[in-house]
N, C-alpha and C positions, 0 to 999 in steps of 0.2 A: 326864093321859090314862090311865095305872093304873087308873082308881076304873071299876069296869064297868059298862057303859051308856053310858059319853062315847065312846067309840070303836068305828066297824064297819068292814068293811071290804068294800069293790065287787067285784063280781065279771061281770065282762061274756060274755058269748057268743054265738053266733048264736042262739040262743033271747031272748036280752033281757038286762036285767040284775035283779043279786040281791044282799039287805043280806047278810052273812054276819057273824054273832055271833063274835070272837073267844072261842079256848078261854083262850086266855093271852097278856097282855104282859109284856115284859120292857123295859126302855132299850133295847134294840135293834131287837127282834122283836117280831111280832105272829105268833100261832098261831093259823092257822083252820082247820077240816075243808072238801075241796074234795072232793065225792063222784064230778067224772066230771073225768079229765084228758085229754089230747090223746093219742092213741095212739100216733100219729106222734113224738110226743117221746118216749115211751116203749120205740117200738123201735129210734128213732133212740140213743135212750142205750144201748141193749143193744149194739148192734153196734157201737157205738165202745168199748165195754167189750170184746168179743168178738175185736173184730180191732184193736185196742190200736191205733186212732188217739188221736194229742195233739195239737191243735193250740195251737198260740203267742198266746201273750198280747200285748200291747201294753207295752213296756215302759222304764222308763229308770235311765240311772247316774245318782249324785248324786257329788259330789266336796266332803269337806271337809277342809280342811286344820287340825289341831289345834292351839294356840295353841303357841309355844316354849316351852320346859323344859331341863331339865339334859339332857334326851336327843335321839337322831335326831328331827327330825318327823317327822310320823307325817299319812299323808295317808288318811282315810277313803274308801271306798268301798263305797256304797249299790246294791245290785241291787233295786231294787223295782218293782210293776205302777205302770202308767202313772197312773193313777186316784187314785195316793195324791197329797195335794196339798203340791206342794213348800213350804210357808210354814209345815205342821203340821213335819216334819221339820227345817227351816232352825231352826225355834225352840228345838227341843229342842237342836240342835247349839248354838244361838247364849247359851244356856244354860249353856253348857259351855266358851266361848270361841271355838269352833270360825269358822273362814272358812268360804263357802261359795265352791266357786269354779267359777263358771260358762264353761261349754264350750258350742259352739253344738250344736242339735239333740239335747238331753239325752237325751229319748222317744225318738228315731229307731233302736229295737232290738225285737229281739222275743227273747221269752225264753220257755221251756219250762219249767213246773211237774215238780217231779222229776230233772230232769236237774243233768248237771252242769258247774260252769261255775268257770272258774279266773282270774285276773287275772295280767300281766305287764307290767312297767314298768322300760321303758329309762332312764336309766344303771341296770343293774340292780341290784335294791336286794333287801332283804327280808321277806317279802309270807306274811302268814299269815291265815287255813287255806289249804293247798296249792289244796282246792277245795272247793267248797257244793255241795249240793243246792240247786236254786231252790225256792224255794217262797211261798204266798200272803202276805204280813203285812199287817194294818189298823189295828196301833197298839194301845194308845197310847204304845207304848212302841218304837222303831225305834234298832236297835244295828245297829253295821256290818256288811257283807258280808264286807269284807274291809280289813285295816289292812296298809298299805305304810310302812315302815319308811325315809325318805330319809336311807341313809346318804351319800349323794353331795352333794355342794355345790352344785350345780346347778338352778337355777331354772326348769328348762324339763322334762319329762320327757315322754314318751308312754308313758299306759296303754291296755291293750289287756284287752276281757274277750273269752274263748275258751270256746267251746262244747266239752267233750272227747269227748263222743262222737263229733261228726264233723271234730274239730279246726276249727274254722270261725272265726271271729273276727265276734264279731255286733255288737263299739261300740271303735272306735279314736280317739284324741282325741291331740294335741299340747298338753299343759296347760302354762300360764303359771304360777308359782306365786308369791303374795307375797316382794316383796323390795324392795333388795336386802338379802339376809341377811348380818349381822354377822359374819363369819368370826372364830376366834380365832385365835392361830400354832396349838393343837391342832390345828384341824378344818381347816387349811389342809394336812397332814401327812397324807403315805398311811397309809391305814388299819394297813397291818402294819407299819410306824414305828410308828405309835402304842401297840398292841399290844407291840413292843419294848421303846417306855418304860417301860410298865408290868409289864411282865415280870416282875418279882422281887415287886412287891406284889399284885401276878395270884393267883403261886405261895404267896404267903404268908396268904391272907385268902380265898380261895374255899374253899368249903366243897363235901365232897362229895357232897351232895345236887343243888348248883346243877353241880356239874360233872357229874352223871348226867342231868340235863335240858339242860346245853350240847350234850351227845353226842348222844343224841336226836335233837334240830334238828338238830346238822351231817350226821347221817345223812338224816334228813330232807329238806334240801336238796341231797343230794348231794356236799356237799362232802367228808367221809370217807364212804369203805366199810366192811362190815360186818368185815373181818380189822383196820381200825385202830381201828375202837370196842371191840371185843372186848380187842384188845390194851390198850387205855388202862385199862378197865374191869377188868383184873386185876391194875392196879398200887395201891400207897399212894398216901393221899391227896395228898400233893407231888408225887409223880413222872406223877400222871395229871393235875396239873395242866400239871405240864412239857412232857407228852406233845402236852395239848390245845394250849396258846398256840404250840406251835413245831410242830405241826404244822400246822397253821391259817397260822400267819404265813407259813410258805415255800412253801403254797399259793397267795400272791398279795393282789392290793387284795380283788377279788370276794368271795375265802373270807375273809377279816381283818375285814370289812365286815359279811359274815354274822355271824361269831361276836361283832363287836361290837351289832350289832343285837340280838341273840338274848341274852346277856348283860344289854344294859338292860329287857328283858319279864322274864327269871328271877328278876334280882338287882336290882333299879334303885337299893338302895342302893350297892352296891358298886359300880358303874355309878358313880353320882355321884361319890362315893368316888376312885375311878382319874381324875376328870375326859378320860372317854373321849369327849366330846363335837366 
């Protein structure tokens, strides 16, 4: 349909209709010259430009869960328009090992181009980027919105996406998640146990590059303030190791969980390494 002449394109109006000679194809597109447009669309686009109306799309979550590994699983999450078709997407994941795991009423959200929208998932776990811009994707290539980190054993969790501008909450789901999962005696052990164990080969084998990207995160999340990353960050490289693992541990499961999380994305050898799992 390239070779020109095989292809025109119609053009209807209240005057009648008319062949129009494309200028150019592409595999997607067709380019035509259209010499009178609708006025009305014209100033209706103005004044939605003008007085910065946005109206909401039709939109839905996708949930995929990524096959088991040396690490946390890792639960995908898809912000996309409605229109994209869940079988294109499912493939690509299914591709890659991934579950797809289906919640009822997938579509039933609306979502805002440009804005910004955050994900939260109880037993809390941890979930990066903090938060997205939304915006259009048509493929063919669909990477997640957002990756959740299941540090917790737990096969049931509720995600929630949040609108931040008006803190709203626009898709809540209670999800089931494949199982039952294999527990090891590690993964059966509180988070900052675990961290414990590993304490002395933590200290001895992190490097201080992965420990200026540990810090980061934990600020990041909230877990330390900007007085203990400073503080850590002006010590040798042992002693800021020191700082981190036992500062982090006696912060609790929550923070121990974090920095084990954060840990297998920086380092995932060393990660494997500690069998932090």
């Amino acid at each position: 349909l390239k070779i020109r002449g095989l292809l025109s394109v119609v053009h209807i109006t209240d005057d009648g209709l008319s062949i129009l000679e494309p200028l150019e194809i592409t595999d997607t597109h067709v380019v035509v010259k259209v010499p009178h447009l609708s006025a009305f669309g014209l100033v209706w686009d103005f004044i939605q430009r003008f007085i910065n109306i946005t109206l909401p799309v039709e939109g839905q979550v996708l949930l995929f869960l990524r096959p088991p590994d040396e690490g946390p699983r890792i639960l995908d999450v898809f912000l996309l328009q409605e229109n994209i078709p869940l079988s294109e997407v499912n493939l690509l994941r299914l591709n890659k090992g991934a579950k797809y795991i289906r919640t009822s009423s997938d579509s039933d959200c609306k979502l805002y181009i440009g804005q910004s929208y955050s994900v939260h998932c109880e037993p809390e776990d941890y979930i990066q980027p903090v938060r997205v811009n939304f915006r259009s994707k048509y493929g063919p290539n669909f990477h997640p919105t957002f990756e959740v980190f299941l540090t917790s054993n737990s096969n049931t969790v509720t995600v929630t996406v949040v609108q931040d501008q008006e803190k709203t909450e626009v898709w809540k789901r209670n999800v089931n998640l494949p199982g039952p999962r294999r527990e090891t005696a590690q993964s059966s052990v509180p988070a900052e146990d675990r961290l414990l164990l590993v304490r002395i080969k933590f200290i001895d084998r992190v490097t201080e590059p992965v420990l200026n990207q540990l810090l980061d995160k934990l600020l990041e999340r909230g877990i330390i303030n900007d007085e203990e990353m400073q503080s850590a960050r002006a010590k040798i490289r042992a002693d800021k190791a020191r700082d981190v693992i036992d500062t982090v541990r006696k912060k609790g499961a929550k923070a121990s969980s974090v920095l084990i999380a954060a840990l297998c994305e920086v380092d995932p050898c060393l990660f494997r390494e500690l069998r932090l799992r």
